[in-house]
C-alpha positions in Angstrom: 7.3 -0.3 -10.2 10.9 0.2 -11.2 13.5 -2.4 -10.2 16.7 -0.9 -9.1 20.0 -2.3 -11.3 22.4 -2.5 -8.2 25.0 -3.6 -10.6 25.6 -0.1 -11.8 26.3 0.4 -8.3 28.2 -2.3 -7.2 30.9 -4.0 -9.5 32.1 -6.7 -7.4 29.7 -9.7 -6.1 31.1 -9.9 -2.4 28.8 -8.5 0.0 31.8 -6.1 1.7 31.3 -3.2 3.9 31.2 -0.1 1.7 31.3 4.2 3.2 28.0 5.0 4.4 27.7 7.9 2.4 27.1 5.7 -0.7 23.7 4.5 0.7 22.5 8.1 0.4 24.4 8.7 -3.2 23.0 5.5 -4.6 18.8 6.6 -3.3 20.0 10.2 -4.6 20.8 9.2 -8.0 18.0 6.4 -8.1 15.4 9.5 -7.5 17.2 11.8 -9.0 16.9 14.4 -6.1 19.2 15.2 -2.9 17.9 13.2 0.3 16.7 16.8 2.1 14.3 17.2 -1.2 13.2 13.6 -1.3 12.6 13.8 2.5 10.1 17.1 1.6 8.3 15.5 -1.3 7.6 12.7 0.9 5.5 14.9 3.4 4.6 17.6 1.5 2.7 16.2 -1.3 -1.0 15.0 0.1 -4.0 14.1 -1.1 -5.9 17.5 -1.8 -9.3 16.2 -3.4 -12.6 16.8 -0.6 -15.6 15.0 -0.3 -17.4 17.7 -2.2 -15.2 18.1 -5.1 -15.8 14.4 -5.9 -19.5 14.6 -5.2 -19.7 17.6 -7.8 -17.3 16.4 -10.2 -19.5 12.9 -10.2 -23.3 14.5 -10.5 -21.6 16.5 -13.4 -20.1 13.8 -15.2 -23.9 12.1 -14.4 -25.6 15.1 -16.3 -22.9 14.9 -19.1 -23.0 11.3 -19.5 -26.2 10.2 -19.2 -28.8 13.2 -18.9 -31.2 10.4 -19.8 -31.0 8.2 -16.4 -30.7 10.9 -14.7 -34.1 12.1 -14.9 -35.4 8.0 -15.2 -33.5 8.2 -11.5 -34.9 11.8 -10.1 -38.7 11.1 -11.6 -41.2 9.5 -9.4 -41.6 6.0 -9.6 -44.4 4.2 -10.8 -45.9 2.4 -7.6 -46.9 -1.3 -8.3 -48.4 -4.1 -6.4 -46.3 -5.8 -3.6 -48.2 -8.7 -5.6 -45.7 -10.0 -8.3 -48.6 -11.9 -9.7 -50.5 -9.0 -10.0 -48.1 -7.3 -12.0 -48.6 -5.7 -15.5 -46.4 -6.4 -18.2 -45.7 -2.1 -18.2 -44.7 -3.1 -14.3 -42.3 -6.0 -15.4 -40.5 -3.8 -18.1 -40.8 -0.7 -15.3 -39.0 -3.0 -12.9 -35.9 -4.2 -15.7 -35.5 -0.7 -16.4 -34.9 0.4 -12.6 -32.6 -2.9 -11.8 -30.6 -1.4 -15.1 -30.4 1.6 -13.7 -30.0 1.1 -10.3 -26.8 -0.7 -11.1 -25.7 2.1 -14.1 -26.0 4.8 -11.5 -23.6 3.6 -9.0 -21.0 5.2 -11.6 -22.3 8.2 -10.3 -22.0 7.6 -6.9 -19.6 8.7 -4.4 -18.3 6.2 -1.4 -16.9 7.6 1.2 -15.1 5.2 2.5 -12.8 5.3 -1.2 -11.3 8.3 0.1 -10.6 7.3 3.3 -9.0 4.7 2.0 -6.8 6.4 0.3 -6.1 8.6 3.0 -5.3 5.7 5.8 -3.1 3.9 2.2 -0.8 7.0 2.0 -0.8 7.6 5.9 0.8 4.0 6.4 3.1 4.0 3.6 4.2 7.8 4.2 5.5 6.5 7.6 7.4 3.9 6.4 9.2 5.9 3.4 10.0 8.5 6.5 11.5 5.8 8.7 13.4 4.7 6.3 14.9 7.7 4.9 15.9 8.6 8.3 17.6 5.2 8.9 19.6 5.9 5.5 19.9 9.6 6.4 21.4 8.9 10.0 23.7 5.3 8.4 25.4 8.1 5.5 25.9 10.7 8.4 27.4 8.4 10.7 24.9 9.4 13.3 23.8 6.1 13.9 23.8 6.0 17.7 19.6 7.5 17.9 18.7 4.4 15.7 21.3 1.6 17.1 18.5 -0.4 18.5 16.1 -0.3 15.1 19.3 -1.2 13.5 19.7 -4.4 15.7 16.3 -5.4 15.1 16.6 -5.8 11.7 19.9 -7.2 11.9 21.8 -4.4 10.2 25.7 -4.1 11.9 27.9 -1.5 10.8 31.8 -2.1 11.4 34.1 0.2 13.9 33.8 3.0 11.0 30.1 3.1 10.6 30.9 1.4 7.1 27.5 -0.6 5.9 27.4 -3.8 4.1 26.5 -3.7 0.6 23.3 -6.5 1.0 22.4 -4.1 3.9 22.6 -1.0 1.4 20.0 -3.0 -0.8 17.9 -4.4 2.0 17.5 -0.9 3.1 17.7 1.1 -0.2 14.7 -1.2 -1.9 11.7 -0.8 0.4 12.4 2.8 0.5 12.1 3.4 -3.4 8.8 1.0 -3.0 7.4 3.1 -1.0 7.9 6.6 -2.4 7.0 5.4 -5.5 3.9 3.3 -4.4 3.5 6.8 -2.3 3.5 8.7 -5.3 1.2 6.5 -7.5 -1.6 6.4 -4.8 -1.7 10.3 -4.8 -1.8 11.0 -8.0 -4.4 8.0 -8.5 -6.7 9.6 -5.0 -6.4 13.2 -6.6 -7.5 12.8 -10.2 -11.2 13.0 -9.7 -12.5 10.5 -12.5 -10.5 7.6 -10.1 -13.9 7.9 -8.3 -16.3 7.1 -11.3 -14.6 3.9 -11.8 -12.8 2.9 -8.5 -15.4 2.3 -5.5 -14.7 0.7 -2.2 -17.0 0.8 1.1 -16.7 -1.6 4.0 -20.0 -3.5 2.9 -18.0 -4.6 0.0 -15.3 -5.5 1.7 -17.0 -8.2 4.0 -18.9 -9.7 0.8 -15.9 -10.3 -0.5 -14.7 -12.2 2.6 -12.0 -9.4 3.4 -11.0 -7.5 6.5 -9.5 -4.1 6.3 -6.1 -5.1 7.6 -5.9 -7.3 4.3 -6.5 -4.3 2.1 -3.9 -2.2 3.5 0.3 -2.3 3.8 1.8 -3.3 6.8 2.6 -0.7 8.9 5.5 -1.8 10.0 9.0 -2.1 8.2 10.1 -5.8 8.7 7.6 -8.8 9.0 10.0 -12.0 11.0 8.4 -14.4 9.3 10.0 -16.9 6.4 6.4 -16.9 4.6 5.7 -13.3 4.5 9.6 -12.5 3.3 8.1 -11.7 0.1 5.9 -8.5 0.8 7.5 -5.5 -1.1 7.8 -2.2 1.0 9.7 -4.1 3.9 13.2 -4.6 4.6 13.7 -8.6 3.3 15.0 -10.8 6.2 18.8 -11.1 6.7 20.3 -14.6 6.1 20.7 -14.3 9.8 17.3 -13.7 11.0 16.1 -16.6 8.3 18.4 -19.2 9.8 17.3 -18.2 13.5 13.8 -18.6 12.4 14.1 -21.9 10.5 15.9 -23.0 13.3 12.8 -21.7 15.6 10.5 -23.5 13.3 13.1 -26.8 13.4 12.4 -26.8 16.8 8.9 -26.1 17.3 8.2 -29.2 14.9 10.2 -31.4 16.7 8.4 -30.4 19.8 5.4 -31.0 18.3 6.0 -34.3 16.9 7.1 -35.2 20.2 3.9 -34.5 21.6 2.2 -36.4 19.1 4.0 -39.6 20.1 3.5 -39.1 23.4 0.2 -38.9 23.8 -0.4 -42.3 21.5 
């Protein structure tokens, strides 16, 4: 994903309050579209593919590809003895040939659960881009009273003249752009049909690879407070505030526990 140049923006280093309005102009330009579009986009494009498109586009593909397996696959199947040492050396090749195919066809076939994936992906990260847009929305108008509370949370202060810091601008401005673009790259991933030839996901797979569902996802929400999760792109970054309140909550919870080491020797 694109990395925004804030120096084109901002020419001098000190982090100084700057007009709200320039949090709005700098996403504007960035996208290349006024906020009220960008806002639209956001909600109006969706995933459009159904269940039965990609089912029909797949058994297609399966008769265009490989005609071949596909009636190996729909032809009855030679039974053999549940006996392995009975087996005939016509059984042994017979049951290659189905292990071959049995893996070749999965191409072929459609997991549901890889759309709703997709769906629950764009859900979560559609919510954020729209909570943040209307954080920089209501900052630029100087409407900030509805969202005085979020704003507190994540440590963002405005002076007496709604101004905004410029380190606030880009805490703000960065997850935002992360987010419609990571929106935008899922879609068009989710609606071009030969994703699902090659992309499959289903629950089942999920657990054999020693993964929940929450690990396969964003977060849904906009700010993780902790100093080893900082990192996560599509989240406002901590403040040097809230990561000198934490260390100092992590300062004290190891002393505390050191303490109770000692004390129970």
């Amino acid at each position: 994903m694109t990395n925004i140049n804030f120096e084109t923006y901002f020419i001098e280093n000190e982090n100084k309050y700057y007009d709200p309005k320039v949090i709005i102009s700098i996403l504007e330009d960035f996208l290349g579209k006024p906020i009220d579009e960008i806002k639209k986009d956001v909600n109006d494009n969706q995933i459009v593919v159904t269940k039965e498109q990609i089912e029909n586009y797949l058994e297609q593909k399966f008769i265009e590809e490989d005609p071949e397996l596909k009636k190996r696959i729909e032809s009855p199947r030679p039974k053999k003895s549940s006996n392995i040492a009975e087996w005939t050396k016509q059984d042994i090749e017979d049951s290659s040939q189905e292990f071959v195919d049995d893996i070749s066809v999965g191409r072929y076939c459609f997991e549901p659960y890889t759309l709703e994936y997709f769906n629950k992906y764009t859900t979560i990260v559609r919510n954020k881009a729209n909570l943040l847009l209307n954080l920089i929305e209501k900052i630029g108008n100087k409407d900030s009273q509805t969202i005085q509370e979020m704003l507190t949370d994540l440590d963002i202060t405005l002076d007496e003249n709604g101004n905004i810091l410029k380190s606030d601008i880009i805490r703000l401005i960065t997850p935002t752009v992360y987010n419609i673009n990571d929106l935008n790259e899922i879609l068009l991933k989710a609606n071009d049909l030969s994703t699902y030839l090659t992309f499959k996901m289903s629950k089942h797979s999920l657990y054999r690879n020693g993964l929940s569902e929450g690990e396969i996802y964003p977060t849904q929400s906009i700010q993780i407070k902790d100093l080893y999760h900082d990192y996560i792109k599509g989240n406002v970054s901590l403040s040097e505030n809230q990561k000198s309140v934490l260390r100092e909550q992590q300062s004290r919870s190891s002393k505390k526990l050191v303490k109770m080491l000692l004390d129970l020797k």
